[in-house]
C-alpha distance (Angstrom), angle and dihedral (degrees) to the residues before:
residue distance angle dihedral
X1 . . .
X2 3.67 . .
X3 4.06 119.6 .
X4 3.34 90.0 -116.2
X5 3.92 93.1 52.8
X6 4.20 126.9 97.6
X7 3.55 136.8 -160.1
X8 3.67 111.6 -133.4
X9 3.70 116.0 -146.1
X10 4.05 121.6 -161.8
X11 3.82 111.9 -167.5
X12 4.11 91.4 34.8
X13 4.25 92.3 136.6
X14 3.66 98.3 82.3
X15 3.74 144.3 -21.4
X16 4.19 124.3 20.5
X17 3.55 83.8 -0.2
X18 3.78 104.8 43.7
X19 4.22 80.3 55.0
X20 3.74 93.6 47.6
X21 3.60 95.3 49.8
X22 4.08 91.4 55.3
X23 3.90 85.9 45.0
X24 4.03 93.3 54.7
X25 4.06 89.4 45.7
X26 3.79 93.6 51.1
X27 4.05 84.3 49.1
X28 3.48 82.3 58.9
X29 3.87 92.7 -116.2
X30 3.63 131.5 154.0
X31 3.69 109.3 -115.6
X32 4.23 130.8 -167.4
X33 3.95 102.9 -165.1
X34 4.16 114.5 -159.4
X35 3.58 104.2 -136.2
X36 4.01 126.4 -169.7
X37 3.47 98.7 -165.3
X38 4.23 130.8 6.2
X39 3.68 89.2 -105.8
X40 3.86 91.3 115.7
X41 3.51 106.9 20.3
X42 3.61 101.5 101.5
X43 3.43 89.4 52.6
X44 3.99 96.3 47.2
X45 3.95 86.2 44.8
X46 3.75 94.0 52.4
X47 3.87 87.4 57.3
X48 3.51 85.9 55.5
X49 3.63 96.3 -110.0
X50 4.26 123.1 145.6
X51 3.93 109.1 -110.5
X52 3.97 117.3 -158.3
X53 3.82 120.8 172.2
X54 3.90 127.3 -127.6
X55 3.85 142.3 107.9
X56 3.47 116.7 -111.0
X57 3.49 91.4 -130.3
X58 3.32 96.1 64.7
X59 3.90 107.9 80.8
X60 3.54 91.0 -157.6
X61 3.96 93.1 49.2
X62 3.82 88.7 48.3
X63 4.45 98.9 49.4
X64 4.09 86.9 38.8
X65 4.13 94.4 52.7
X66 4.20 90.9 50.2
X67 3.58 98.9 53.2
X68 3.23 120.1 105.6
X69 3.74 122.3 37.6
X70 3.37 119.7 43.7
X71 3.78 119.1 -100.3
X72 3.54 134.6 -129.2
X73 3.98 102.3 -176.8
X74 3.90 134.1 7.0
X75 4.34 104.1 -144.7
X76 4.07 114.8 -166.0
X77 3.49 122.4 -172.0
X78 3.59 85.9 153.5
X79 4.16 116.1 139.3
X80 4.10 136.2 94.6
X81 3.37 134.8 110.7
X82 4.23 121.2 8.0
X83 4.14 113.5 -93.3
X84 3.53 108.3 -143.5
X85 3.68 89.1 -20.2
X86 4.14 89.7 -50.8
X87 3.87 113.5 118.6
X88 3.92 110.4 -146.8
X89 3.75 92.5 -153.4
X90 4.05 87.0 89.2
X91 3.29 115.8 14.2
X92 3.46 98.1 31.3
X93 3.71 88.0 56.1
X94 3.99 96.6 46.8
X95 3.35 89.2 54.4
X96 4.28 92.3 56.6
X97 3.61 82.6 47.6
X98 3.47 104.6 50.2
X99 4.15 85.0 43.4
X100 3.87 81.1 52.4
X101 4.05 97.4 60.6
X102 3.52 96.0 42.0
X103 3.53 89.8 49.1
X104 3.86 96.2 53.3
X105 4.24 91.7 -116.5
X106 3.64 110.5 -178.8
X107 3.67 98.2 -146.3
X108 3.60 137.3 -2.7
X109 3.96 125.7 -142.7
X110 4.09 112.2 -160.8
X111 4.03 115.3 -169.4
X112 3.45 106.4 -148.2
X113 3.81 138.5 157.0
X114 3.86 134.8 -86.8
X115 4.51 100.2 -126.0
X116 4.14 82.5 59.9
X117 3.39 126.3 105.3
X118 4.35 117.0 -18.8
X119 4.07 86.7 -10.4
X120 3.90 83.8 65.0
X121 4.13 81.1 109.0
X122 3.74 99.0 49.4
X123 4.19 90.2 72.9
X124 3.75 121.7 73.7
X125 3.84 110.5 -109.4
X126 3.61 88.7 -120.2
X127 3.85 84.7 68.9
X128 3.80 97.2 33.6
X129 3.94 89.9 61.0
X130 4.03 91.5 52.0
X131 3.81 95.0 40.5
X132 3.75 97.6 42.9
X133 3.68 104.4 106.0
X134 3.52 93.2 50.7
X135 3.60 102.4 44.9
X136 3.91 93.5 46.9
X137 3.99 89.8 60.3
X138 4.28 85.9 40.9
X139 3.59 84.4 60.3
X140 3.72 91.0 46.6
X141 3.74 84.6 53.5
X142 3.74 91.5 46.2
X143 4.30 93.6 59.3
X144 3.69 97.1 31.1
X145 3.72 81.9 62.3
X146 3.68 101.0 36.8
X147 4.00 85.8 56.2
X148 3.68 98.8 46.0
X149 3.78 98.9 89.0
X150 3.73 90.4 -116.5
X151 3.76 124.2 121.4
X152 3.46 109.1 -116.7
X153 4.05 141.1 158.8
X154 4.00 118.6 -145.4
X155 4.12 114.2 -140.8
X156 3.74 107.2 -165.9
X157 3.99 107.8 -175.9
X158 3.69 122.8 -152.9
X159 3.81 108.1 -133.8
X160 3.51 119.6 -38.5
X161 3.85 143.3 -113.1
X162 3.99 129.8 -164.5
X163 4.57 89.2 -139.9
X164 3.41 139.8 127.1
X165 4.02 102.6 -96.9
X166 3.21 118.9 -87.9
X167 4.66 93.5 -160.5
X168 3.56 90.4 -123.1
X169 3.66 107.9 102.2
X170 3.54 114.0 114.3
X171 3.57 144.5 -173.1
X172 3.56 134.4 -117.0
X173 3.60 143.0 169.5
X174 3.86 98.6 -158.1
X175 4.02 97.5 104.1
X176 3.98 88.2 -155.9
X177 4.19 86.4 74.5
X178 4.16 117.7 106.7
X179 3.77 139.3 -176.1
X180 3.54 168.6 60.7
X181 3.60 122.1 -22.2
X182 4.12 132.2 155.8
X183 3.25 123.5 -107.8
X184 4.07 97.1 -127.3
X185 4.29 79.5 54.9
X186 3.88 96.0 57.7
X187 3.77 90.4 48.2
X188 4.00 97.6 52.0
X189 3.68 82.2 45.5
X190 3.94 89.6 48.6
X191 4.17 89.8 45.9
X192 3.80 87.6 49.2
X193 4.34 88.9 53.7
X194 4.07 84.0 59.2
X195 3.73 91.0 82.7
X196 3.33 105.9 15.4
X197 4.11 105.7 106.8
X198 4.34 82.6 -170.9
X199 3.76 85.4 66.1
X200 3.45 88.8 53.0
X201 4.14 114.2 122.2
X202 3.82 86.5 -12.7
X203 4.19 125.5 136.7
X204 3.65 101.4 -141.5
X205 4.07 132.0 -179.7
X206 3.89 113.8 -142.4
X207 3.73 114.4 -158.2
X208 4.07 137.8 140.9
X209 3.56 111.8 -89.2
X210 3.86 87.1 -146.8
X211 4.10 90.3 53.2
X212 3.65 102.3 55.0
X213 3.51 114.9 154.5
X214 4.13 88.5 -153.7
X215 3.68 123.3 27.5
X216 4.17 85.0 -132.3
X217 3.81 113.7 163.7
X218 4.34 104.4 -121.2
X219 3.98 137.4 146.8
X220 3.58 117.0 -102.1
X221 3.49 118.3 -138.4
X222 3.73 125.1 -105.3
X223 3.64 120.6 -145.5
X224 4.01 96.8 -170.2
């Protein structure tokens, strides 16, 4: 990564993303948060982090807020509730990765959700039948990116906790592994992917390895 080089972070207002932002600043990174609304930004700016406004929905928004600087790596913890009836789980995201190939990105980190994709069986069907919408467009997300010609690493969390971390998450890329992991966790594992070439074009679950919801014998991923 060159010193004149950013990461841009979508999601950076509050939860996974909030957590990764304060992770890339204490790596001494230089960060370009995409913010909706100016609800956060005096926080983000008071970290010393680059604010630019824009929905990722809006393809316009998204190529007009990564000019500029060049980048070194696109982060989307972009998802939740529907806008206007629009989920930003997929669209949101092909947007950021479309922005990310014109804009000559490097790499391209997508937070997504253990229940998409092949770890569709490692949820109980009790939460597969609420979470079904949403993890059908994650695992839109998921190939779109994996065919875009970008480099990119997949986090899927297991369910989430607002705690201080605890430096047990984990990765692995057995797709049958569930649980509970904090959110300040999956970003220090997400910061740790940045520089990692094993993480490179790799699907990986992040949970605790003291919250497992199955004591299931499986690898854990190294990232050195």
């Amino acid at each position: 990564m060159t010193d004149s080089s950013y990461i841009f972070l979508a999601g950076a207002s509050r939860g996974v993303g909030r957590e990764i932002a304060k992770c890339l600043v204490q790596q001494g990174l230089q960060v370009k948060a995409l913010l909706r609304t100016a609800a956060a930004q005096a926080e983000l700016e008071a970290m010393g982090i680059s604010v630019v406004f824009g929905d990722a929905l809006n393809v316009e928004d998204v190529e007009r807020a990564m000019l500029g600087d060049s980048i070194s790596t696109v982060i989307s913890t972009i998802g939740g509730l529907p806008k206007d009836g629009v989920r930003a789980d997929y669209l949101g995201n092909k947007n950021l990765i479309d922005g990310a190939v014109q804009a000559g990105a490097q790499k391209f980190i997508l937070v997504s959700s253990i229940g998409s994709g092949n770890s569709v069986a490692a949820i109980p069907p009790q939460a597969l039948a609420t979470l079904k919408d949403v993890l059908v467009e994650k695992e839109q997300a998921e190939n779109y990116l994996a065919a875009s010609g970008l480099t990119y690493t997949v986090i899927r969390p297991g369910g989430l906790k607002s705690e201080p971390a605890t430096g047990n998450g984990l990765l692995t890329a057995d797709p049958r592994i569930a649980g509970t992991i904090h959110r300040a966790d999956v970003a220090q594992l997400i910061c740790r992917c940045l520089n990692s070439e094993k993480a490179n074009n790799q699907i990986l679950s992040a949970v605790d390895r003291e919250m497992l919801y199955t004591p299931t014998q499986f690898e854990e991923f190294s990232l050195n």
